[in-house]
C-alpha positions in Angstrom: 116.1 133.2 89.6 114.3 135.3 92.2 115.4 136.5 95.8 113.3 133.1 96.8 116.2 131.4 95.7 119.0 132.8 96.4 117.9 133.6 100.2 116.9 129.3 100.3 120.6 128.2 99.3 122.2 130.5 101.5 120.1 128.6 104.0 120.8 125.1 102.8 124.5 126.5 102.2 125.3 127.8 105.9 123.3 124.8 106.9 125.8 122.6 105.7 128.8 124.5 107.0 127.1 123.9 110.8 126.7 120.2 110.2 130.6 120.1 109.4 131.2 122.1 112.6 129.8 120.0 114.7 130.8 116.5 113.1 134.4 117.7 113.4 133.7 119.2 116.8 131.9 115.5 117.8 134.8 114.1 116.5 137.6 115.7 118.1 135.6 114.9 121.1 135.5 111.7 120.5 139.4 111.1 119.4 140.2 113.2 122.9 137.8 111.2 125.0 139.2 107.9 123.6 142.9 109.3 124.0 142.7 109.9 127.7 140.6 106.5 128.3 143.9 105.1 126.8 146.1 107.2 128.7 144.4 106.1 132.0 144.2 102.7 131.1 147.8 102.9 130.7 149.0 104.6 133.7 147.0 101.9 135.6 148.4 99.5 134.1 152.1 100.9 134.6 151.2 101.8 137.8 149.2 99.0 138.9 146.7 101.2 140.3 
């Protein structure tokens, strides 16, 4: 096992921790977007707006 090696699966490694990042990133953005689409939808519809 050479430095090669060792230097590629950090890579691959902290390349995997930034794909998590940013599907739980895309997917709190998602859950929030959809939350205040309900939200609005509801206060029209209580409001009749």
């Amino acid at each position: 096992m050479c430095w090669c090696d060792i230097v590629s699966k950090a890579k691959i490694g902290s390349l995997k921790n930034l794909g998590n990042g940013m599907e739980h990133s895309l997917r709190f953005l998602v859950e929030v977007i959809l939350g205040l689409s309900i939200l609005r939808v509801i206060i029209n519809w209580i409001f009749g707006i």
